[in-house]
DRENLUM-93350 format. One record per residue (C-alpha): residue number from 0; residue in one letter; z, x, y. Coordinates in steps of 0.1 Angstrom, whole numbers, plus 5000, padded with zeros to 4 digits. Example, Ala and Ser with C-alpha at 12.3 -4.5 7.8 and 13.67 -1.06 7.14 Angstrom:
! DRENLUM-93350
<site><nr>0</nr><rest>A</rest><z>5078</z><x>5123</x><y>4955</y></site>
<site><nr>1</nr><rest>S</rest><z>5071</z><x>5137</x><y>4989</y></site>
//
This chain:
! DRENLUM-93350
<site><nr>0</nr><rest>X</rest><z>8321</z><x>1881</x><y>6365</y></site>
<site><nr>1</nr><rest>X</rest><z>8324</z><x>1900</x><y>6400</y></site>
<site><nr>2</nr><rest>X</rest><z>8331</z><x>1933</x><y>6379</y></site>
<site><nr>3</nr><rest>X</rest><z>8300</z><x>1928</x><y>6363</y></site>
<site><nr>4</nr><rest>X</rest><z>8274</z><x>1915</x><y>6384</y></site>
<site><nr>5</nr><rest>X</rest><z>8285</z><x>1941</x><y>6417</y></site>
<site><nr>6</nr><rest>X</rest><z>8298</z><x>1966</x><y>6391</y></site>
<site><nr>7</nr><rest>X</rest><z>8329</z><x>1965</x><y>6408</y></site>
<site><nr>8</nr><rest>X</rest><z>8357</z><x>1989</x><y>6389</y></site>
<site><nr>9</nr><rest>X</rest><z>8394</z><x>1989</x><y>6400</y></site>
<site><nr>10</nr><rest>X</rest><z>8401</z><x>2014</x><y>6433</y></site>
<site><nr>11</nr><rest>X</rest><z>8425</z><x>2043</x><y>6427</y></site>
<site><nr>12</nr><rest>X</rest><z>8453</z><x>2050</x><y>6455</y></site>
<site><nr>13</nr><rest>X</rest><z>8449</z><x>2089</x><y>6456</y></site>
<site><nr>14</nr><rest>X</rest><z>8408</z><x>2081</x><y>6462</y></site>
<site><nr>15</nr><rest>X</rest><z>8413</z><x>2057</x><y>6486</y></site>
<site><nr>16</nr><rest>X</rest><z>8437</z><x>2081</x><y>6507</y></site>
<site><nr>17</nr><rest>X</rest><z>8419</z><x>2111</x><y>6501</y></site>
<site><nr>18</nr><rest>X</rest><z>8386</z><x>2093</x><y>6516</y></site>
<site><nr>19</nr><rest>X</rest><z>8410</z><x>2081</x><y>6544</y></site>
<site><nr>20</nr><rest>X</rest><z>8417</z><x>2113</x><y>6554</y></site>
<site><nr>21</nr><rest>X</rest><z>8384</z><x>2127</x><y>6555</y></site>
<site><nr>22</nr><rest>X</rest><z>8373</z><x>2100</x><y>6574</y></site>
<site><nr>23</nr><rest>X</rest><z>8405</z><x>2101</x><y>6603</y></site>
<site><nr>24</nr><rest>X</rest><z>8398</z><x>2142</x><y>6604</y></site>
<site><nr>25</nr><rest>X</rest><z>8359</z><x>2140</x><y>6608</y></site>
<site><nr>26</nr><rest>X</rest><z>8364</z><x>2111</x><y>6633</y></site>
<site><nr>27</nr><rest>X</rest><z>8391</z><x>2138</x><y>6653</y></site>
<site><nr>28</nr><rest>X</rest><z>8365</z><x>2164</x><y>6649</y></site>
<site><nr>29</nr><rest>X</rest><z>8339</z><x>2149</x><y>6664</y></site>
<site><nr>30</nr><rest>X</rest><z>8357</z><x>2134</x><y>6687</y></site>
<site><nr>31</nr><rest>X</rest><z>8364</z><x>2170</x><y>6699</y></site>
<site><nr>32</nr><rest>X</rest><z>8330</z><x>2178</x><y>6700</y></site>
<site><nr>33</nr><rest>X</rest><z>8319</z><x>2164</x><y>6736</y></site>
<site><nr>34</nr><rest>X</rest><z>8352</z><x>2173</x><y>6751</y></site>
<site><nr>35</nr><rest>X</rest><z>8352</z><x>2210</x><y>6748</y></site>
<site><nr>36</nr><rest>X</rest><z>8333</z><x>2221</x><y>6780</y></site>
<site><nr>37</nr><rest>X</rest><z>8358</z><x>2205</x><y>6796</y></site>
<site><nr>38</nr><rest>X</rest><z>8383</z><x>2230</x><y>6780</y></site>
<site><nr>39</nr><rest>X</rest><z>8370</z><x>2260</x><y>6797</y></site>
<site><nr>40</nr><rest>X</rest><z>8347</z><x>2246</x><y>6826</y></site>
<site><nr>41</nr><rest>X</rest><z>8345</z><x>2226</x><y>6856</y></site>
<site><nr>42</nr><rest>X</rest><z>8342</z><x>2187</x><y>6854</y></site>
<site><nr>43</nr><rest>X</rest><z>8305</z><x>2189</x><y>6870</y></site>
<site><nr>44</nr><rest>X</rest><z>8294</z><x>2209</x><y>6847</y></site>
<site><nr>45</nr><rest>X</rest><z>8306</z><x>2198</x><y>6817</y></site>
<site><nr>46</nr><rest>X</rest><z>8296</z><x>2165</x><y>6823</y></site>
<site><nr>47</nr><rest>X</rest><z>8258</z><x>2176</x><y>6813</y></site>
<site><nr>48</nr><rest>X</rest><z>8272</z><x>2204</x><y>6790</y></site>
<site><nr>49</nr><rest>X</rest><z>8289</z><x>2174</x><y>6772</y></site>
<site><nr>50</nr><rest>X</rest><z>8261</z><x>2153</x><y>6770</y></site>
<site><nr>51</nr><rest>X</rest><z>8233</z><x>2183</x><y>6753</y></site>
<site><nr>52</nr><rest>X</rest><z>8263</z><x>2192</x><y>6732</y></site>
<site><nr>53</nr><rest>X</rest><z>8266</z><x>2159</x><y>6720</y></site>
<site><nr>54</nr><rest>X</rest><z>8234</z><x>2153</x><y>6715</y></site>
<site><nr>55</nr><rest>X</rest><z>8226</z><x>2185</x><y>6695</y></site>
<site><nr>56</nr><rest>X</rest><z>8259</z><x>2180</x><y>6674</y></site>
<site><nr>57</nr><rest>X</rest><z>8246</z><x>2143</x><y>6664</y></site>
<site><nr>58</nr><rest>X</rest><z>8207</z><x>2159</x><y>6661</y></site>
<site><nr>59</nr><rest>X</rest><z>8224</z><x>2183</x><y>6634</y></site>
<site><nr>60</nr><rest>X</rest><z>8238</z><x>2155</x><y>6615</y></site>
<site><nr>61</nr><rest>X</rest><z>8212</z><x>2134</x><y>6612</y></site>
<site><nr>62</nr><rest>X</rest><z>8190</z><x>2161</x><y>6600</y></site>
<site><nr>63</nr><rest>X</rest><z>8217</z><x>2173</x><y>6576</y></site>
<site><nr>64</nr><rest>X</rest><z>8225</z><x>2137</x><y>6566</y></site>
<site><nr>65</nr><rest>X</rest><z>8183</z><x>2137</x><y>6555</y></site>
<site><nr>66</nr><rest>X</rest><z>8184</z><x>2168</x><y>6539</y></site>
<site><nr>67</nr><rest>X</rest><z>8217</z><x>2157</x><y>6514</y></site>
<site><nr>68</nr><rest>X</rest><z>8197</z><x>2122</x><y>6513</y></site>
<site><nr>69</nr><rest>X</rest><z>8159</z><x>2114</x><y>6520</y></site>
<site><nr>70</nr><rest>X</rest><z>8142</z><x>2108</x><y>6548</y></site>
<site><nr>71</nr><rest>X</rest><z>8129</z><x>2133</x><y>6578</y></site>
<site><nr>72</nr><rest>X</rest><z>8149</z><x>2158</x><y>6593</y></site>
<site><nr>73</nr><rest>X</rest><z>8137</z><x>2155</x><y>6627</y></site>
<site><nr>74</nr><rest>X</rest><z>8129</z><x>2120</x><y>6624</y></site>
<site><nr>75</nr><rest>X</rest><z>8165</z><x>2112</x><y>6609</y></site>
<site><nr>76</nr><rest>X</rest><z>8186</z><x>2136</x><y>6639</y></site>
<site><nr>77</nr><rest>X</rest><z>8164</z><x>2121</x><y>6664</y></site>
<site><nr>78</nr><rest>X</rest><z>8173</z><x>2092</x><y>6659</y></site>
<site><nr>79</nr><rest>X</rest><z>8210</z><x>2093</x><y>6656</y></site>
<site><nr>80</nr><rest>X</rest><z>8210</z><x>2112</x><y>6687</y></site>
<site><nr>81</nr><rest>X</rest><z>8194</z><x>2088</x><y>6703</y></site>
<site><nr>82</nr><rest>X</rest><z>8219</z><x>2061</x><y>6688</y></site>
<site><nr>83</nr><rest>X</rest><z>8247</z><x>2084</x><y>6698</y></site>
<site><nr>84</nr><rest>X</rest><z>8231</z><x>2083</x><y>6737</y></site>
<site><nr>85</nr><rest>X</rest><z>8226</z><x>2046</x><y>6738</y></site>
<site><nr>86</nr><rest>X</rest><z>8256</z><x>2040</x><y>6730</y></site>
<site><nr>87</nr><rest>X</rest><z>8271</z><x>2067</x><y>6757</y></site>
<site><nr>88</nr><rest>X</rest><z>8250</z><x>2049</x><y>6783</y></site>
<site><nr>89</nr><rest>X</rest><z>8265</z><x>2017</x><y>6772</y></site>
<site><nr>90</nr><rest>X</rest><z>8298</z><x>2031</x><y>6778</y></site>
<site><nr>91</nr><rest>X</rest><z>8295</z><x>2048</x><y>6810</y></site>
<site><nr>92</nr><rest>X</rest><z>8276</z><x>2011</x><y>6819</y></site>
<site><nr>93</nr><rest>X</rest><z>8305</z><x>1993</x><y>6811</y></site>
<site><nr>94</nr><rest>X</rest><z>8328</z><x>2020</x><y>6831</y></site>
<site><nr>95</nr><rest>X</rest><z>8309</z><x>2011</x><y>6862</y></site>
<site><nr>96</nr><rest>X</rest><z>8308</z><x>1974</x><y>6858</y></site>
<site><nr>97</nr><rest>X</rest><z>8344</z><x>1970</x><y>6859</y></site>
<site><nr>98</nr><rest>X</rest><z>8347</z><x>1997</x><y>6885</y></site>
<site><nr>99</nr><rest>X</rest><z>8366</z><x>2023</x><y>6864</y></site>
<site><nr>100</nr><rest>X</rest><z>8376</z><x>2054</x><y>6890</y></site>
<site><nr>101</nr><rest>X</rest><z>8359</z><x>2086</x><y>6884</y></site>
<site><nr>102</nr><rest>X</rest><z>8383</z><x>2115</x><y>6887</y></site>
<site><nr>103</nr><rest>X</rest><z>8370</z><x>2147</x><y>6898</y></site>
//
């Protein structure tokens, strides 16, 4: 009843590791992302270098992710960039309410 209702079909091991994978190197990747003004700059600076590049990277995606789908492209990397901020303010919040040293 479940297959046929949700159109559910059995999941294959060597799909379900090769999406694993995908998923575990994009999330490394873009983790990468932000940090690499650090790499070759000074902290200051790569602070707001990190931030723009960010931004931009998630600003890409979203366009790209409206272009492969529907939707806007500027509407659609506008507004995960601005999810992708949020949610860095929310962090750096929650860094400063439980006091969390800043090192130079």
């Amino acid at each position: 009843m479940m297959s046929e209702e949700h159109q559910l079909a059995p999941i294959q091991r060597q799909q379900a590791l090769r999406s694993a994978l995908i998923v575990g190197l994009a999330a490394i990747i873009g983790s990468f992302i932000p940090l690499m003004p650090y790499f070759f700059l000074p902290v200051g600076i790569s602070m707001v270098l990190s931030i723009l590049v960010a931004a931009l990277a998630l600003f890409l995606t979203g366009a790209y992710k409206a272009r492969v789908t529907i939707g806007h492209p500027v509407h659609s990397g506008l507004e995960l960039a601005a999810i992708g901020i949020a949610s860095a303010l929310v962090g750096y919040a929650v860094g400063v309410l439980f006091k969390v040293p800043m090192t130079p």
